[in-house]
C-alpha positions in Angstrom: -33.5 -42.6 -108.4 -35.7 -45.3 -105.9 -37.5 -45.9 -109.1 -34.8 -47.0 -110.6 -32.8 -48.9 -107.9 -36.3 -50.6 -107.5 -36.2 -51.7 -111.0 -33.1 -53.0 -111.4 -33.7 -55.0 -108.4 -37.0 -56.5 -109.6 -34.9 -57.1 -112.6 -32.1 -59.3 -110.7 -35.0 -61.0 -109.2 -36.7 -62.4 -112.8 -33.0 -63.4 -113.5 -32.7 -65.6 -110.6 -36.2 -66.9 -111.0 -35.9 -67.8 -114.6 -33.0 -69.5 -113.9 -34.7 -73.2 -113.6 -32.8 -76.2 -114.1 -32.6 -79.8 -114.7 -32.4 -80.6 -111.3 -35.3 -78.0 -110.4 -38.1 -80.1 -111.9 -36.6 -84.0 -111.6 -35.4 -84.1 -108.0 -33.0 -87.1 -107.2 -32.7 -87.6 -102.9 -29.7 -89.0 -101.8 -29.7 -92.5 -100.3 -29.8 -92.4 -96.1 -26.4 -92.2 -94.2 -28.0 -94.2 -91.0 -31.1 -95.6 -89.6 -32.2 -92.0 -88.8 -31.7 -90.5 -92.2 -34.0 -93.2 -93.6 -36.8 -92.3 -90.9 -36.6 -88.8 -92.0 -37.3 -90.0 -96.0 -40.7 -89.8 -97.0 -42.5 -93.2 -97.1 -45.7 -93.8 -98.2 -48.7 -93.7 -95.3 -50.1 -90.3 -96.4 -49.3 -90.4 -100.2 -49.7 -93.9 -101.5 -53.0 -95.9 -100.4 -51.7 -99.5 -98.8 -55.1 -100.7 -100.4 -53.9 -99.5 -104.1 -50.2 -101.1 -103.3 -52.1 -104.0 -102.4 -53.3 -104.1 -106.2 -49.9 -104.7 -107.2 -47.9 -106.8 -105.0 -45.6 -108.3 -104.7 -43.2 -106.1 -106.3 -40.2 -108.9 -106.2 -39.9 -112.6 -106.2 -36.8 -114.5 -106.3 -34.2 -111.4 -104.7 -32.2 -112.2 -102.2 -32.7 -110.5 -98.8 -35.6 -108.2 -100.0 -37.9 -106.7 -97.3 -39.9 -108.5 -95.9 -42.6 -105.8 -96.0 -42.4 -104.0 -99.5 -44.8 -101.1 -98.5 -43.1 -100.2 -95.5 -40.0 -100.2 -97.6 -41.0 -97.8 -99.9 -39.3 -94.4 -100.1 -40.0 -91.3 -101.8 -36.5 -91.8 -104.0 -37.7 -88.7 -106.3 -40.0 -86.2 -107.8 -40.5 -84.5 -111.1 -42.5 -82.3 -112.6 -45.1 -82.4 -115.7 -46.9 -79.4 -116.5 -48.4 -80.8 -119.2 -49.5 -84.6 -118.5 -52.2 -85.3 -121.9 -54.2 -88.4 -121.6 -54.4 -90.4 -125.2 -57.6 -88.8 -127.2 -57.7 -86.0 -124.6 -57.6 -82.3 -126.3 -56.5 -80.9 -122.4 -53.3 -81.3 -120.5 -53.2 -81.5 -116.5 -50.1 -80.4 -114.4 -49.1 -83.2 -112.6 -46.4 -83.9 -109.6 -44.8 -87.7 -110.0 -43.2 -89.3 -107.0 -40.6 -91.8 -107.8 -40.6 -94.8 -105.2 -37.9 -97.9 -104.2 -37.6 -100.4 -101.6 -35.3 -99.0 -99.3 -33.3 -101.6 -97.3 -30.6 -101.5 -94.3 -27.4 -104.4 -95.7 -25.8 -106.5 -93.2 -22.7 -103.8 -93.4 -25.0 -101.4 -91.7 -25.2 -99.2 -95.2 -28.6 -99.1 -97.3 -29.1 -100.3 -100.4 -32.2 -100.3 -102.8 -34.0 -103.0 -105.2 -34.0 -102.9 -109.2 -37.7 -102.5 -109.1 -40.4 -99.3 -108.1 -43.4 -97.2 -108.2 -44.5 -94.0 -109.7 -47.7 -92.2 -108.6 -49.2 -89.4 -110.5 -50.8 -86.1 -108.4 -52.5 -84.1 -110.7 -52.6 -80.3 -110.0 -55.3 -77.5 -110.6 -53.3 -74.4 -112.3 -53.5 -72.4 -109.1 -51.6 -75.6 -107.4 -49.1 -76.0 -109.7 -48.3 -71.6 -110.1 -47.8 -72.2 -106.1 -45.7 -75.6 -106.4 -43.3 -73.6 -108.9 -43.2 -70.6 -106.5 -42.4 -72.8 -103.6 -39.6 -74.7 -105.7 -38.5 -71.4 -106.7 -38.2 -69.6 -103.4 -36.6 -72.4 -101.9 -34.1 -71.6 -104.9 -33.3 -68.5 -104.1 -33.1 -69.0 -100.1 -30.5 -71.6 -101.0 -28.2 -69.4 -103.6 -28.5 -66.4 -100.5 -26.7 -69.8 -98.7 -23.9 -70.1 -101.2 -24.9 -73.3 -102.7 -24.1 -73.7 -106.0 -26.5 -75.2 -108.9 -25.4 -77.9 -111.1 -25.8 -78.6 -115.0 -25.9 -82.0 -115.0 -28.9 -84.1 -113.5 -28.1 -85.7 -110.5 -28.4 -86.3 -107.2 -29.2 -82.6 -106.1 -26.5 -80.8 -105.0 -28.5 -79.2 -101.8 -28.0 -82.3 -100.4 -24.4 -82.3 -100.9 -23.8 -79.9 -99.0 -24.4 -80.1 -94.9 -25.6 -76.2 -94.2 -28.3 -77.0 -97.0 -29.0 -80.2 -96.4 -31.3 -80.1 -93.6 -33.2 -77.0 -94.9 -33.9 -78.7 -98.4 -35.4 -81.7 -97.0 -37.5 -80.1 -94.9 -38.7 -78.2 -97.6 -39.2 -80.8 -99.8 -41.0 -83.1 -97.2 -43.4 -80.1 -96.7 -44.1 -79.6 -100.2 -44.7 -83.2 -101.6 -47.3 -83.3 -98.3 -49.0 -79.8 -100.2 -49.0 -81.0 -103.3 -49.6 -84.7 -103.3 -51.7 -87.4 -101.1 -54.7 -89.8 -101.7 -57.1 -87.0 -102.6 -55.3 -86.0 -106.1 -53.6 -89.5 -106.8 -54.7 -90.5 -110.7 -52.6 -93.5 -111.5 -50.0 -95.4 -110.4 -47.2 -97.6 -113.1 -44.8 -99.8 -111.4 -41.6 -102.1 -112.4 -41.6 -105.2 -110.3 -38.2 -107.3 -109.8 -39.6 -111.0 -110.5 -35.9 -112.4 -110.9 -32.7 -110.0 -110.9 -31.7 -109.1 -114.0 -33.4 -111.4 -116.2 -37.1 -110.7 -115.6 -38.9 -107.1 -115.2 -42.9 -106.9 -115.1 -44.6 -103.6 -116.4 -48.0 -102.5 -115.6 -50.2 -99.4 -114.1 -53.6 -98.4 -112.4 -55.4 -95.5 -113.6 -58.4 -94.2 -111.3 -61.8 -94.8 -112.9 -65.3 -94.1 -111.3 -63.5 -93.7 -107.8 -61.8 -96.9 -107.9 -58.5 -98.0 -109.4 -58.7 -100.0 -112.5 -56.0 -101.5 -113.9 -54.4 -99.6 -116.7 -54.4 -100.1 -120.8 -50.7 -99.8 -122.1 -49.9 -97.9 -124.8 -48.9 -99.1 -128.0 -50.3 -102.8 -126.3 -53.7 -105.0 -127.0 -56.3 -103.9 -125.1 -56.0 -107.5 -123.6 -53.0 -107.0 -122.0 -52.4 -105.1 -118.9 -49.0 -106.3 -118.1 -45.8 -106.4 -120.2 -42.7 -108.0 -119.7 -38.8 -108.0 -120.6 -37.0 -111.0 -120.1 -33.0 -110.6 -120.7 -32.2 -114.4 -121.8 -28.1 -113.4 -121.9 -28.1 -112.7 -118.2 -24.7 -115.1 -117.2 -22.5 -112.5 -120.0 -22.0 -109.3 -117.7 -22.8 -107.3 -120.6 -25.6 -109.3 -122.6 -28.3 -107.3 -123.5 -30.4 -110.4 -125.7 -34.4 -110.9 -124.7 -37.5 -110.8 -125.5 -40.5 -108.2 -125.0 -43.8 -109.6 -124.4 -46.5 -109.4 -125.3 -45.3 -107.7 -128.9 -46.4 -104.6 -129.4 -49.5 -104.3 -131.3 -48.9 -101.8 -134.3 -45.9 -100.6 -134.1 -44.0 -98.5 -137.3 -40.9 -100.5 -137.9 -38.6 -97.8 -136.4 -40.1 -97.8 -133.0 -39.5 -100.9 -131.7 -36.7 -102.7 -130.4 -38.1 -106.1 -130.3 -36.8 -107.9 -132.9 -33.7 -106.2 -132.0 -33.6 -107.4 -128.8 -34.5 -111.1 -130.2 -31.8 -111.2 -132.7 -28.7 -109.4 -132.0 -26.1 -111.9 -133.2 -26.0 -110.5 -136.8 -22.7 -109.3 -137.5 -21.4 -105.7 -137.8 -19.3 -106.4 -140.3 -22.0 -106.9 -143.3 -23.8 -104.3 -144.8 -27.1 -105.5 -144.1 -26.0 -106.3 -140.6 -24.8 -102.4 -140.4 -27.9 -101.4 -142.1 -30.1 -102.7 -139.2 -27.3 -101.5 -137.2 -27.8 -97.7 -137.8 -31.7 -98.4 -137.9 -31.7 -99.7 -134.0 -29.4 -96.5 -133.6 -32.5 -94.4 -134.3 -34.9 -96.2 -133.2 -33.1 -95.7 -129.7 -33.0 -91.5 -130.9 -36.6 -91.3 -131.1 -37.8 -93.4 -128.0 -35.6 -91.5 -126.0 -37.3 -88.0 -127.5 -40.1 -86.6 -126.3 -41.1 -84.4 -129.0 -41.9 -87.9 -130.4 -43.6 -89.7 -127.4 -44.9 -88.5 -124.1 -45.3 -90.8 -121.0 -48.9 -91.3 -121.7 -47.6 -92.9 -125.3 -44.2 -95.0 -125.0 -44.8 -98.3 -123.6 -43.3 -98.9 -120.4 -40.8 -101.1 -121.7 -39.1 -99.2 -124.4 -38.6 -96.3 -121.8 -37.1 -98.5 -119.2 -35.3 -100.9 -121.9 -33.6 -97.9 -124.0 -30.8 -96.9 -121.6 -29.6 -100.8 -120.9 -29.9 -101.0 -124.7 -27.6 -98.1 -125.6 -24.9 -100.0 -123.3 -24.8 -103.2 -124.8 -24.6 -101.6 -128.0 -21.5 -99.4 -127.0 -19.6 -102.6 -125.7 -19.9 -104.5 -128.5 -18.9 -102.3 -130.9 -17.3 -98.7 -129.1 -16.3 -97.5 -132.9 -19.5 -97.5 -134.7 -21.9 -97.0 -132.2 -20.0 -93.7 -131.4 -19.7 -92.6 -135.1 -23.1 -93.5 -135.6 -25.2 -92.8 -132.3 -27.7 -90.4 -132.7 -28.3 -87.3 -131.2 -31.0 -85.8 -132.7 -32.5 -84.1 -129.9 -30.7 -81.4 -128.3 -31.7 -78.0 -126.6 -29.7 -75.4 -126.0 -30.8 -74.1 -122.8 -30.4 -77.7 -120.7 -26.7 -79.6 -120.8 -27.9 -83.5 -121.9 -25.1 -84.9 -120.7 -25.5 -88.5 -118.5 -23.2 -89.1 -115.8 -25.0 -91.5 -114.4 -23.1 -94.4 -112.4 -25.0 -97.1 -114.1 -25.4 -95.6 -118.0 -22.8 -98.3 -118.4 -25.1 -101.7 -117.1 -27.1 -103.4 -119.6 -28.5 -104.9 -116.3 -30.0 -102.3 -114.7 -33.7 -101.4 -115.7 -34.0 -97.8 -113.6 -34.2 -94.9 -115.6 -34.6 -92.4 -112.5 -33.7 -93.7 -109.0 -31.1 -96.3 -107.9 -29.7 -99.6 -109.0 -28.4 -100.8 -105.8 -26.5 -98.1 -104.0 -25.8 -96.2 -107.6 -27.4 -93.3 -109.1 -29.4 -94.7 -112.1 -31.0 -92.2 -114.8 -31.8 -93.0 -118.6 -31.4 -90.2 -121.2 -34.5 -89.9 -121.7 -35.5 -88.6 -118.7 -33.0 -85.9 -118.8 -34.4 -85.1 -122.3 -37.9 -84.7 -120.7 -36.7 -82.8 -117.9 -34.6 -80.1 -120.6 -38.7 -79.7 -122.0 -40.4 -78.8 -118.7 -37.5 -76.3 -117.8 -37.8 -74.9 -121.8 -41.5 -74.9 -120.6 -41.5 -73.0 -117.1 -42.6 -69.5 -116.9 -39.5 -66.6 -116.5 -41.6 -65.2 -114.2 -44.1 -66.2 -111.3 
């Protein structure tokens, strides 16, 4: 009979531990209440070298009231999970923990806001680091559920810190594990978004550690020569103009993955069947850079990830009917819901695809798509 009871209760515990989420492996904090909530947020001393920010800076030019010390601004505004990051011509994959940073900022009506523009690190993990980061996340699970908090779907902000009895407890947690599992000593590259004039000019670019020193990065799908791209929205007095250029071009690109031309020369019509031809052709190309059965982080240009989202709005607007009969949808998993509820999946303005535009929650589709593949990924058990 003890056998029993003892299996059955080993049983209830795989459930519970095989029940990862979207929100377990992309982790969306919640933007500070006051002056002390912000302290508590993890900033960057122990985790992001100033000498490797100082490789990038500045991260804006021409914003309004941004800080006067970018580094010192910087917040941890997420983490997510990889456990399978593969470098381009590499036949291994390394585990990897990525911190999502912002500029945090206090307004002058004593709320906080953030910038359109950010950071992401990459800490890559032995296996033995990354079976223990899981187990952490996972126990952490459980001691919340005991708690009565309830797990959402839908990626969002996550709901521990909804919730005040929980709220405390998770970020304390989660501030103890991101010093575990990431500092200096296993940082590998770092890609950034800079903020050279609101919404009209991004900059895209990345350091990649080489020889003990970082290097700036190569981007994918770019010339060699380049190691910087660019989006410049030229339609940026309509609230919802979504015309620009991407430069450079990309180097080799098949026809179907890549938006620039589309981006350059969206007046044709909708109403001509050549014009609804190309139509339905952007429609998939927008499909497959937001899968990532198709590209991986290592090979979608920066652009095209952080472009995609904005795109998909402007294309909703200007014609609701057929982009909804003919959007695609082609990548779907049943064990993850793939719904967006973002507050800003609507702005064709707003370049963050995990994080904050302003004081809204900002998250492209494709990183909920990437997120449903790690949880398809994780072990049931630990």
């Amino acid at each position: 009979m003890l056998q029993t009871i003892f299996a059955i209760l080993l049983s209830v515990t795989s459930v519970h531990a095989a029940s990862w989420n979207l929100n377990d492996v992309s982790v969306l904090f919640d933007l500070p209440k006051g002056s002390e909530d912000l302290n508590f947020m993890i900033g960057p001393q122990n985790l992001l070298p100033v000498t490797v920010f100082d490789q990038i800076k500045p991260l804006m030019l021409g914003v309004v009231d941004a800080p006067k010390d970018e580094y010192q601004a910087l917040r941890v505004i997420g983490l997510r999970l990889d456990p399978c990051f593969k470098y381009v011509g590499s036949t291994k994959c390394f585990p990897q923990l990525r911190i999502v940073w912002q500029p945090v900022q206090k307004t002058k009506q004593n709320d906080f806001t953030t910038f359109d523009a950010g950071i992401h690190s990459f800490h890559e993990l032995s296996s033995t680091e990354w079976k223990s980061l899981l187990i952490r996340i996972q126990n952490l699970k459980l001691k919340l559920t005991k708690l009565g908090l309830k797990h959402e779907a839908l990626l969002g902000i996550h709901p521990a810190l909804k919730n005040p009895s929980s709220r405390a407890i998770f970020m304390n947690e989660m501030k103890a594990i991101t010093s575990e599992f990431a500092g200096k000593r296993n940082l590998s590259r770092v890609t950034f978004m800079k903020l050279f004039t609101p919404e009209i000019w991004w900059v895209f670019g990345g350091l990649e550690i080489k020889d003990g020193q970082f290097i700036k990065m190569e981007l994918p799908r770019h010339d060699t020569r380049f190691t910087e791209s660019n989006f410049f929205n030229d339609d940026f007095n309509n609230p919802m103009g979504m015309k620009g250029s991407i430069t450079p071009e990309l180097t080799n690109p098949s026809q179907e993955d890549d938006l620039t031309q589309l981006l350059k020369n969206y007046t044709y019509t909708f109403n001509t069947p050549a014009g609804l031809a190309y139509v339905k052709k952007s429609l998939e190309t927008l499909d497959r850079v937001e899968n990532p059965k198709l590209f991986t982080p290592e090979t979608i240009d920066c652009v095209h990830c952080h472009v995609a989202q904005p795109t998909r709005a402007w294309f909703e607007n200007k014609d609701r009917a057929y982009y909804r009969a003919n959007q695609q949808t082609a990548f779907k998993y049943q064990g993850s819901v793939l719904t967006n509820t973002s507050a800003n999946l609507k702005n064709p303005k707003s370049m963050r695809i995990f994080g904050y535009f302003g004081k809204t929650t900002a998250i492209g589709q494709r990183v909920i798509n990437e997120s449903a593949e790690v949880v398809k990924s994780l072990p049931a058990s630990l």
